[in-house]
TIRO-2110 file (N, C-alpha, C; in Angstrom, 1 decimal):
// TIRO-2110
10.2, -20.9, -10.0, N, 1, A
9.9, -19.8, -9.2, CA, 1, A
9.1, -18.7, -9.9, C, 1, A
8.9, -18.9, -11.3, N, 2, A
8.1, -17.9, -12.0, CA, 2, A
6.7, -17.4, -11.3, C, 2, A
6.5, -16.4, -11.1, N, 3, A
5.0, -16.1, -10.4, CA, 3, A
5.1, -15.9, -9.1, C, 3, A
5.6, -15.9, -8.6, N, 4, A
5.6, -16.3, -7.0, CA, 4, A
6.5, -15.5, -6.0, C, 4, A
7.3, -14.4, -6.6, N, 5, A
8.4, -13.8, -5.7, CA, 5, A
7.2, -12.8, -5.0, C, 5, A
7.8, -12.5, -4.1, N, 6, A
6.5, -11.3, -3.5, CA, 6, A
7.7, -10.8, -2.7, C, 6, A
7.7, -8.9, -3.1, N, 7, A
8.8, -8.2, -2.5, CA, 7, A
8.1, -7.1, -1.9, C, 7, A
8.4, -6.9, -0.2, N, 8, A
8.5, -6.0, 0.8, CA, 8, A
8.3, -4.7, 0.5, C, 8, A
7.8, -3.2, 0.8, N, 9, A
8.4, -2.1, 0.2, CA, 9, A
7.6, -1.4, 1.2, C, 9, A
8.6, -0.8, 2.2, N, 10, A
8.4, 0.5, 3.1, CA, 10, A
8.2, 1.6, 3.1, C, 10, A
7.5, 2.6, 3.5, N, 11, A
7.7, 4.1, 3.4, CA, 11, A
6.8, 4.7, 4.6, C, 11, A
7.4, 5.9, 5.5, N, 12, A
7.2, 6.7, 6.0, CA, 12, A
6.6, 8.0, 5.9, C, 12, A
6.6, 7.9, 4.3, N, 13, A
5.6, 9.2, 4.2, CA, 13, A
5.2, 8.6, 2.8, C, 13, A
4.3, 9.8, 2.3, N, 14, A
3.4, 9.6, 0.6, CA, 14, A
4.8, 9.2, -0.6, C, 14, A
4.5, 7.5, -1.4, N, 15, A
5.6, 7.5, -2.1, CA, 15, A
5.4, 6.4, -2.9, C, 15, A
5.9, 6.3, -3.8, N, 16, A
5.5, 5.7, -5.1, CA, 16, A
6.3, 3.8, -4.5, C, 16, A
5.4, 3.2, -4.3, N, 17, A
5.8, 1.6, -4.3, CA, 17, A
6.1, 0.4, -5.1, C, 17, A
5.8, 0.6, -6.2, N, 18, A
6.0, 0.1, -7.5, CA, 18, A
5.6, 0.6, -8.9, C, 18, A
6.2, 0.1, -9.8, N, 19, A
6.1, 0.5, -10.8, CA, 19, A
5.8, -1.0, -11.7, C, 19, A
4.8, -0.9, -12.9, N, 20, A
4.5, -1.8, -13.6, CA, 20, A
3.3, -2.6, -13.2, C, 20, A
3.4, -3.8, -14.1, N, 21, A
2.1, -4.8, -13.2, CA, 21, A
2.6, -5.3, -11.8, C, 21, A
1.4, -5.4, -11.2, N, 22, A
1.8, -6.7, -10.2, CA, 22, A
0.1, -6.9, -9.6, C, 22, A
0.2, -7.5, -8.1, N, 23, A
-0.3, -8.1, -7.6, CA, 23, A
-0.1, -7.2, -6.2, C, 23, A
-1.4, -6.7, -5.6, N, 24, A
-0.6, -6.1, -4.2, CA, 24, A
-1.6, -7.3, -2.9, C, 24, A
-0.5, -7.9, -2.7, N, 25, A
-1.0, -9.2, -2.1, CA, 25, A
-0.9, -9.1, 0.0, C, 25, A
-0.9, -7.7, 0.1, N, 26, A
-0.7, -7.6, 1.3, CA, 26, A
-0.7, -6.6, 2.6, C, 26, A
-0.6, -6.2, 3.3, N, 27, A
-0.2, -4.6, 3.5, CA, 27, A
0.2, -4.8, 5.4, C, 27, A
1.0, -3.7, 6.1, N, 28, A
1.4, -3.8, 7.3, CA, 28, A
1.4, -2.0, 7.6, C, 28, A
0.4, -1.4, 8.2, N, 29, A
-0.1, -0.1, 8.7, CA, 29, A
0.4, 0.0, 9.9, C, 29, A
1.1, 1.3, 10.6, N, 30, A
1.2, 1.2, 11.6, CA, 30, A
1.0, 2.7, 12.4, C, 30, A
0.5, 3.3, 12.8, N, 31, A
0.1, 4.6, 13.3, CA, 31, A
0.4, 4.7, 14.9, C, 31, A
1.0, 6.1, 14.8, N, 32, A
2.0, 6.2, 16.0, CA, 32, A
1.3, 7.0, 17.1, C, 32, A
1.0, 8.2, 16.7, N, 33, A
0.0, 8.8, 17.1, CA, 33, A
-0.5, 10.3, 16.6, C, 33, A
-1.2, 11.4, 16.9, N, 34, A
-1.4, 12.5, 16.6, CA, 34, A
-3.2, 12.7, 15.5, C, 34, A
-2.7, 13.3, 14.6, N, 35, A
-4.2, 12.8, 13.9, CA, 35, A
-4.3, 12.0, 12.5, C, 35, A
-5.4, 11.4, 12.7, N, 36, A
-6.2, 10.2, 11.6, CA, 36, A
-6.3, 10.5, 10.9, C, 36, A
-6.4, 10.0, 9.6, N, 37, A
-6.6, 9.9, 8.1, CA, 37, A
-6.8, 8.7, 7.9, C, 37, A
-6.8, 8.7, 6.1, N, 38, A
-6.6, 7.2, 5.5, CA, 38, A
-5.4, 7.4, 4.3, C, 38, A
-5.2, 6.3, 4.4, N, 39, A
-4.0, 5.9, 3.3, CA, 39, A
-5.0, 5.1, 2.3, C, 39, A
-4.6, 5.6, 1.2, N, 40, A
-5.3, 5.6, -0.3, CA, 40, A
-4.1, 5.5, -1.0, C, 40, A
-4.3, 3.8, -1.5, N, 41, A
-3.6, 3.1, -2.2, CA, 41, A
-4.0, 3.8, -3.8, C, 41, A
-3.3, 4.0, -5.4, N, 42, A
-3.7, 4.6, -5.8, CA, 42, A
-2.7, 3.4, -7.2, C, 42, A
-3.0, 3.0, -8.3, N, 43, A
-3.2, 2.2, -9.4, CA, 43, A
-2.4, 3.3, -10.3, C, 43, A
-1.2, 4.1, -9.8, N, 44, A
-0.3, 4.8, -10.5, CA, 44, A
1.3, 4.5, -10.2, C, 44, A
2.2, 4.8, -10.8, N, 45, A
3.5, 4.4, -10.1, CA, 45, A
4.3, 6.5, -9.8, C, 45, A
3.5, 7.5, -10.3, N, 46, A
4.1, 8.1, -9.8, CA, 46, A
3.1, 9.5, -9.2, C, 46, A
2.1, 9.4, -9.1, N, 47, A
1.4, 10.5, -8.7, CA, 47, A
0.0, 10.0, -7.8, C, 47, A
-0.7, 10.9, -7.1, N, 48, A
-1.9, 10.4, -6.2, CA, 48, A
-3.4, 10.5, -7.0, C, 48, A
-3.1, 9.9, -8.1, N, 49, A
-4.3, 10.2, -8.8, CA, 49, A
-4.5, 8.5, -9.9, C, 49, A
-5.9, 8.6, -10.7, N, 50, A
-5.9, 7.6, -11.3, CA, 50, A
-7.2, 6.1, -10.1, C, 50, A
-7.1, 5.4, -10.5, N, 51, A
-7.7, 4.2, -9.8, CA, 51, A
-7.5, 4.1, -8.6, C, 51, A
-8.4, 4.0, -7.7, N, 52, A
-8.1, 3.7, -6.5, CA, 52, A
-8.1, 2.2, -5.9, C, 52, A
-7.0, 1.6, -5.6, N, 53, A
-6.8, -0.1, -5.3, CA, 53, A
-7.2, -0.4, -4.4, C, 53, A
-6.7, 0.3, -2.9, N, 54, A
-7.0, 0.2, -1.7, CA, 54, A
-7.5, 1.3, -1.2, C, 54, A
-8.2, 1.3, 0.4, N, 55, A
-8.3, 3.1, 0.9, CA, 55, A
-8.1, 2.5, 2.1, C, 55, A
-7.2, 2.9, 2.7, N, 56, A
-7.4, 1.7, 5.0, CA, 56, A
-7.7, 3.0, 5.4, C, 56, A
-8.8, 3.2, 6.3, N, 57, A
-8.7, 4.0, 7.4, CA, 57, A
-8.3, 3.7, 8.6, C, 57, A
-7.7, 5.1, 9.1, N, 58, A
-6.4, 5.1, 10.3, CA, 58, A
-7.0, 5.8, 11.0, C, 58, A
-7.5, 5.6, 12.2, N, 59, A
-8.3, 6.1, 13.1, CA, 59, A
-8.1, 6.0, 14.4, C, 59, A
-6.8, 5.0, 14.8, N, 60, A
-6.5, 4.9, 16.1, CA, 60, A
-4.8, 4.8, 16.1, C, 60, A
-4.2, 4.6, 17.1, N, 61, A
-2.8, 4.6, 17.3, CA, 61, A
-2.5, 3.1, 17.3, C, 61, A
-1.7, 2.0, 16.2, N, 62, A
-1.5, 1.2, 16.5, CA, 62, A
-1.1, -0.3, 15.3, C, 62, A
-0.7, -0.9, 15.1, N, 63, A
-0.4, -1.2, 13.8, CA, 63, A
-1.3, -2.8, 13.5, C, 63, A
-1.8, -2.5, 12.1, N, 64, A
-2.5, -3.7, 12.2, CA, 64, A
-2.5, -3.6, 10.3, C, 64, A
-2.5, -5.3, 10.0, N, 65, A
-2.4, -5.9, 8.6, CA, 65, A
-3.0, -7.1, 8.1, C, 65, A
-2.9, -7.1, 7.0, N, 66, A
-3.9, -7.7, 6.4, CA, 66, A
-3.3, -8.5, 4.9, C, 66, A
-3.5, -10.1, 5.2, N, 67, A
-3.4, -10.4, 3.7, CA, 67, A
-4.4, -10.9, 3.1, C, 67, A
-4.2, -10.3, 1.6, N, 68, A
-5.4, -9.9, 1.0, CA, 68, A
-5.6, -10.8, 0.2, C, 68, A
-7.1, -11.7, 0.4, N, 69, A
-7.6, -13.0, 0.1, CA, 69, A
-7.5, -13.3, -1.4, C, 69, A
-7.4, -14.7, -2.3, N, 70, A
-7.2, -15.1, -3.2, CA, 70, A
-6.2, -14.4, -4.0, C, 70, A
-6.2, -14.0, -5.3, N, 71, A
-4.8, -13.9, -5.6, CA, 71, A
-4.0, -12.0, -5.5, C, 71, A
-5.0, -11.6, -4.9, N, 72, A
-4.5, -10.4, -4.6, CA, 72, A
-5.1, -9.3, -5.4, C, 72, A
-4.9, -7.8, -5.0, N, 73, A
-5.4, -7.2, -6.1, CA, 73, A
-4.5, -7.0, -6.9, C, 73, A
-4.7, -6.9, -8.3, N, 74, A
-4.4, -6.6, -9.7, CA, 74, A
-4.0, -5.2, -9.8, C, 74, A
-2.7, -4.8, -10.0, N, 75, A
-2.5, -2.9, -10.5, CA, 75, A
-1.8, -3.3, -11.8, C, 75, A
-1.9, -2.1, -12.7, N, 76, A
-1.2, -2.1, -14.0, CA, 76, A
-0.4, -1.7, -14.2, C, 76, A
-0.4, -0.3, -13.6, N, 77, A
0.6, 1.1, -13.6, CA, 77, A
1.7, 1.0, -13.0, C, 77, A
1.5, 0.3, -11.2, N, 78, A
2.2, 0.4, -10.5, CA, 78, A
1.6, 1.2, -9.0, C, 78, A
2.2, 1.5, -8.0, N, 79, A
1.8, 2.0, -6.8, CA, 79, A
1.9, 3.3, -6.3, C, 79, A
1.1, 3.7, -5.7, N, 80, A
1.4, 5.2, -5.1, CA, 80, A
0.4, 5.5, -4.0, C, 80, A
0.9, 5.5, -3.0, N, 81, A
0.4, 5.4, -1.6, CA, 81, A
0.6, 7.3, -1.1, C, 81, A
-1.2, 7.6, -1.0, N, 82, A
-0.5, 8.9, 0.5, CA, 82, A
-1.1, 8.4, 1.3, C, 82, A
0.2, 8.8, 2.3, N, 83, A
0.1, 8.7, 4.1, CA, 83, A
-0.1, 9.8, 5.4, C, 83, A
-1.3, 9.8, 5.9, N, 84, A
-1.6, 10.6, 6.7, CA, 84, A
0.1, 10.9, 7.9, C, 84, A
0.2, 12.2, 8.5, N, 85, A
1.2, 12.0, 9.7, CA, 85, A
1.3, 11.0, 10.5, C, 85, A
2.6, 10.4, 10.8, N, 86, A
2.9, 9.9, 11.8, CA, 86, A
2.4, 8.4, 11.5, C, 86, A
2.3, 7.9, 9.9, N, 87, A
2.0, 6.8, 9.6, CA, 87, A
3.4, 6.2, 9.1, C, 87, A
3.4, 5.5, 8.8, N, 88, A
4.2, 3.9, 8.0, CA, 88, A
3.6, 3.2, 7.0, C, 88, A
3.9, 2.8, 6.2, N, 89, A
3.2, 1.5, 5.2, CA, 89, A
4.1, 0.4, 4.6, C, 89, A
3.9, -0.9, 5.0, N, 90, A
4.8, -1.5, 4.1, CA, 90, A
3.6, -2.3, 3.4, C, 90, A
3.9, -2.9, 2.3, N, 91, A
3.2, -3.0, 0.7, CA, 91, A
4.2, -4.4, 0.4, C, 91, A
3.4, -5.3, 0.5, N, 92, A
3.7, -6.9, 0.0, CA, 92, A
3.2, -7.0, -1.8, C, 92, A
4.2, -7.4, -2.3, N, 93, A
3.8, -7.2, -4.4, CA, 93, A
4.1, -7.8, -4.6, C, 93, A
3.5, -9.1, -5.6, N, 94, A
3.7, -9.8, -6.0, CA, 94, A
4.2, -9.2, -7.8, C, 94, A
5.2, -9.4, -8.1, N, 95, A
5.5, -9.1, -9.7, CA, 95, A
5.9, -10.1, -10.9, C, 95, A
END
């Protein structure tokens, strides 16, 4: 089983998703409604700054995901997602 566990991780507002290396092999957006932003995935485990991994723009009301082709992207630090209002994020990791 070594390599291969890939664990879930939700949040409703801006919040730290992992810590350490991993693999961010995935993602599930869901926007409810009011106003748009982007959620900017960020290559830190506890602040919004540092490398940026992912950026999704959220521009409409409605949930839509994506897995992310060959072996995923590579973080070192760990995860830190901000989320515009009235968003969701869940975050697939491979560690």
């Amino acid at each position: 089983m070594a390599g291969n566990e890939v664990k879930a991780v939700h949040s409703h507002s801006t919040a730290s998703f992992a810590t350490g290396r991993g693999r961010l092999t995935g993602f599930l957006i869901n926007h409810s409604s009011g106003s748009s932003g982007d959620v900017v995935i960020y290559d830190n485990a506890a602040a919004a700054s540092g490398d940026e991994v992912l950026e999704i723009d959220e521009k409409s009301a409605g949930l839509f995901g994506m897995e992310i082709p060959g072996d995923g992207i590579l973080f070192y630090n760990g995860l830190y997602a901000t989320l515009p209002a009235n968003t969701t994020l869940t975050l697939f990791i491979q560690k």
